[in-house]
C-alpha positions, 0 to 999 in steps of 0.5 A: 821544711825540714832536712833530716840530714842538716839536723841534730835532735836538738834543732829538729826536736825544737823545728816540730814543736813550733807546730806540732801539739805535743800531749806526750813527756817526751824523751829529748831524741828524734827518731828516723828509723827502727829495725827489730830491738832498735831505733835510731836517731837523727844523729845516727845513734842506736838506742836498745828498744825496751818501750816497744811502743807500750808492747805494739811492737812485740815482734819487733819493729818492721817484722819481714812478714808483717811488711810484706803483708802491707805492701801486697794489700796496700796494692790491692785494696784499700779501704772500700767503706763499711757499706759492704763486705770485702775479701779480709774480713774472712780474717775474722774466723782467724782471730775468733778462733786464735783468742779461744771463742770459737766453740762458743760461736764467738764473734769479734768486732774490729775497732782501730785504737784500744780506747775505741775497744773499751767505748765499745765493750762499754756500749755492749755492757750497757744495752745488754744491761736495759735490754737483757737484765732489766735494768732501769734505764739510766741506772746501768753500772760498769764497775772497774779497779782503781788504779786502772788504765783503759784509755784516753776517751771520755768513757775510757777515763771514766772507768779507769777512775783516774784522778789526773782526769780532773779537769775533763769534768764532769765524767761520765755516769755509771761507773765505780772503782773498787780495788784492784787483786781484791775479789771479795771487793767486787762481790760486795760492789755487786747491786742490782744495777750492776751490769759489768765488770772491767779488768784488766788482768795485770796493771800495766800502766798502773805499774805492773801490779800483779793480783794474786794467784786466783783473781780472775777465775774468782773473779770470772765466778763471782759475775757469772754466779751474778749473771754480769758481764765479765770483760777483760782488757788485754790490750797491753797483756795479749798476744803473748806478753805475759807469757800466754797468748792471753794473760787470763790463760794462766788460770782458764779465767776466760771473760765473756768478752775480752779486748785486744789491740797493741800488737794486733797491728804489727806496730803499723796501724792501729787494729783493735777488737772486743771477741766473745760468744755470739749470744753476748757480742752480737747485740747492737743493732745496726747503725748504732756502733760503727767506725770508718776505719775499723776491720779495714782490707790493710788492718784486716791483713796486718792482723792475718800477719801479726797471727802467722808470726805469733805463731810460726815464731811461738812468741808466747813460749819465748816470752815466758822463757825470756821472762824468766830468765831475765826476771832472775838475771835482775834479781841478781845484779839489781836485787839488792841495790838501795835504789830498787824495793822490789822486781816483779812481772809475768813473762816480759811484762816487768816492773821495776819498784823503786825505793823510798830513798831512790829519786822519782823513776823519771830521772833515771828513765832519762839516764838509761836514755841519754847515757846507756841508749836504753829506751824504757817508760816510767809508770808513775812515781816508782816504776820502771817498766820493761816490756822489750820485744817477745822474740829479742835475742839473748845476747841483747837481753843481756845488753839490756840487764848490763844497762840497767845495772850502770844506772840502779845498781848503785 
């Protein structure tokens, strides 16, 4: 058995991986607690938290509101089985309404991973496919940008295209990648057997790769003017990241569907969910798409909470103000360093590009780590992403910039 008091991270890091199957590159700390931008290790170490989860903890960790919402539902009920109805699914009107659909009758399905999101977004864009357009049977196309990430499940790595996927060949059927910020190459990629389009707004994984001015609504005309499916994922990007409460707002590029997820479970549980109008979300028929776990009394809750907080807290205005501020503040202590080709982002979703001449971005995500207690994630090569939490507070905006200059203002 382990006693956290009696281990350094070293011996506690060794102790879990004699059994634990570790599928993560992960940094050398063991964590035991977090609160608001910061978590804390084994060894009693405070680390600034610039990852928050891949954007889950938007709010911070362990948000007073979302906690209190946990500990009165986990009393209460627990999960009661899809079999029937339950008083949190009421939570459903709430999210319709706060991601834009709710005058188009709109609908949302709860799922509980991103990737349980984009199989269901898949599933939807496929029966609409043979039962609505046409399509042969077995002929459907779902097409989607190169350099994508949609997740990790088999028909997730198929539509991300992605190549480090390899050895889970063969890959599923039906799917072709086209460039990413390039809409005249989706309107050529557009066949008869097209079904859907998949996008995500901005490549976050991809290393924080932002379209030009305009993408989305051409492409948003570009599938209706084809009578295809135009679905965004917006589960890194929603909730306010990008400095609206979903990115595609930024040029009222609304999708017939959209995918949410990250932040839609306060960092506690996974809770994700694809919404779109009535007459284009509410087409499997029963028993062919389901999820034990999905749109539970807890998740249904934490949702209810992530939304009062979103909104009482206005996340969306901080993370624009803060994102801006902090895109500048780089600009003028890092922007002209040997080691940095160029700094980019949307709110508080941020990239930093690395130069030819600077060493892989791992390294120096590491030294931000070890040396300045500064949590970030590499994406790729040559990327350093910065995704702290929307409501963070200036002063440890500032702590962070400070860090950063340390290790690629050289």
């Amino acid at each position: 058995m382990i006693v956290l008091k009696k281990m350094n991270n070293q011996k506690l890091i060794k102790a879990i991986e004699k059994y634990f199957v570790n599928t993560y590159h992960r940094q050398e700390i063991a964590a035991k607690k977090a609160a608001g931008s910061f978590i804390e290790d084994v060894e009693g170490n405070l680390y600034l938290d610039w990852l928050c989860n891949y954007s889950a903890a938007a709010a911070g960790h362990c948000h007073p509101k979302i906690i209190k919402a946990i500990k009165e539902q986990a009393g209460t009920m627990d999960a009661v089985s899809n079999v029937v109805y339950h008083t949190g699914l009421q939570v459903a009107e709430k999210i319709v309404d706060f991601c834009g659909y709710k005058t188009q009758q709109g609908k949302v399905l709860f799922m509980n991973s991103g990737s349980e999101a984009v199989e269901a977004a898949i599933k939807i864009a496929r029966i609409t496919a043979y039962t609505g357009k046409g399509i042969a049977r077995n002929k459907a196309e779902i097409i989607s940008a190169k350099n994508s990430f949609h997740g990790r499940t088999p028909g997730a790595i198929a539509l991300s295209g992605d190549s480090i996927y390899k050895n889970f060949e063969p890959h599923l059927p039906g799917f072709r990648q086209i460039p990413f910020g390039d809409s005249e190459a989706l309107k050529k990629a557009i066949n008869k057997n097209t079904c859907a389009a998949v996008l995500e707004p901005i490549q976050a994984e991809g290393g924080v790769n932002i379209p030009p001015s305009g993408y989305l609504r051409e492409c948003r005309e570009i599938c209706k003017n084809a009578e295809i499916l135009f679905i965004l994922d917006e589960i890194q990007t929603g909730f306010g990241r990008t400095g609206a409460k979903f990115c595609w707002q930024h040029e009222n590029a609304q999708p017939d569907l959209m995918l949410g997820g990250k932040f839609a479970g306060g960092n506690q549980i996974p809770v994700s969910f694809v919404v779109g109008p009535k007459d284009i979300i509410d087409i499997i028929p029963s028993g062919l798409h389901g999820s034990t776990y999905g749109a539970n009394p807890l998740g249904c809750a934490i949702i209810k909470a992530v939304i009062e907080v979103f909104e009482e807290e206005k996340l969306d205005q901080q993370a624009k103000k803060t994102g801006e501020y902090l895109l500048k503040k780089l600009e003028e202590e890092i922007g002209d360093s040997p080691l940095v080709k160029e700094i980019r982002g949307k709110g508080l979703l941020i990239g930093i590009e690395l130069s030819a001449k600077a060493k892989k971005a791992r390294k120096y995500t590491e030294e931000l780590l070890q040396k300045e207690h500064l949590l970030v994630k590499e994406r790729g090569d040559k990327v350093i992403a910065l995704t702290p939490q929307l409501n963070i507070q200036r002063d440890l905006v500032n702590k962070g910039i400070e860090k950063i200059k340390k290790v690629l203002g050289k």
